[in-house]
Every structure is written in C-alpha cells, then in structure tokens.
N, C-alpha and C positions, 0 to 999 in steps of 0.2 A: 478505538475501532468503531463506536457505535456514531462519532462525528464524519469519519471515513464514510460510514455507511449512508449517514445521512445526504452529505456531499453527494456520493455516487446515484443516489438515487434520483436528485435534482437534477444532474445532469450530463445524468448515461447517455438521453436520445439527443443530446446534443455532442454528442463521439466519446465524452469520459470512459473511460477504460482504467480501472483500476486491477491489480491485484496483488493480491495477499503472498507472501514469504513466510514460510517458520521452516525455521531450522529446529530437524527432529532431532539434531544432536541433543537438545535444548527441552524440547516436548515429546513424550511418544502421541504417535497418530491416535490414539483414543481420546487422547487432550484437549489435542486439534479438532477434533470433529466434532466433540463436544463444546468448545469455545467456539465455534462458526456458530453451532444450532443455538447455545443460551443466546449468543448476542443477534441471531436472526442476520444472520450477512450473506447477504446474496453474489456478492463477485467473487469471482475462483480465489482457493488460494491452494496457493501448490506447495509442493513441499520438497525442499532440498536435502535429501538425504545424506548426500555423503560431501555437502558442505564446499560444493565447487562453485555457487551461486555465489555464496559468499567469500569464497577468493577469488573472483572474476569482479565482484563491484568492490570489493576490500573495502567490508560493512569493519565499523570501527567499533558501532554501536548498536545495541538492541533497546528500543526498537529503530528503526531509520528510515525514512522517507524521502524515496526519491519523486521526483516531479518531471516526468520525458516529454518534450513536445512531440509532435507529430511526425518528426523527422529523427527520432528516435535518441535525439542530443539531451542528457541530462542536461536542466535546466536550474536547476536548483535540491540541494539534500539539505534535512531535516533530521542532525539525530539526536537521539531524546525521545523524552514525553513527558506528560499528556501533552498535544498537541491542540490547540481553538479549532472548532469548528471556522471561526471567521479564516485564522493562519491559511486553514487548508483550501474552504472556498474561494480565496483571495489568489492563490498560487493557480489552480485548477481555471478561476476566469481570466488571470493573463493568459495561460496555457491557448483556451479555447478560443481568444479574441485574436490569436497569430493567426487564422486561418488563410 
C-alpha cells in the first residue's frame, strides 16, 4: 500500500485514480480506518460490505490489483503481494501514455 500511495501521488494530476477495496467480511471498519490513517493513504477506499464487489470482478485472491484504462476495460490483474513500487508505476505509465 504505501508503493500504491507513492505511485498515486506522482501521478494523480496527471488523471491516476486509484482506489482502495476491503472486504469487511475480512476486516471490521475500525481496522480499515485505522490501516488508511497509520499508512497516511490519501485515495478513497471503500468498503464492500456484503461482498457483491467481489462476486462481480470474481477476486480469486487477496490482495488483487486491477489496472483499468480509461475506457474502463481491465487491462491487466495482479493477485498477490507485495507488489514493486516499479511493477505498479510501470502498469500505471502504459495506462496514462493510451491517452
């Protein structure tokens, strides 16, 4: 998360848009809210409560990252971790350079 963060930071004003998934089945919201604030994450993250997010993209794995272009086509998933800060800025500057 805190490679995420860094990524999203570099290059929010250039359209990045991230955000955050947890499944409260998984955490409660006191967890959550406390793992945003220690690790200082500033893009939303929302919370699927009753786990329809994750039968709608049929997550296999926790954690998982998807990568959307701009036309809202997954472009590439990542599940696992830890993830490289390089892996993710790498995915994020194909993403931005389809403009």
């Amino acid at each position: 998360m805190p490679d995420i963060e860094r990524v999203y930071q570099r290059y929010k004003d250039s359209g990045l848009i991230v955000i955050g998934l947890n499944m409260t089945s998984q955490d409660s919201e006191l967890d959550v809210r406390a793992f945003v604030q220690e690790l200082g994450l500033t893009f939303p993250i929302v919370l699927d409560r009753d786990g329809s997010v994750q039968s709608h993209y049929q997550l296999l794995g926790l954690p998982s990252t998807y990568f959307i272009d701009q036309s809202g086509i997954i472009r590439s998933v990542i599940v696992g971790g830890p993830m490289s800060e390089a892996t993710i800025q790498s995915n994020v500057e194909d993403l931005l350079q389809e403009k």
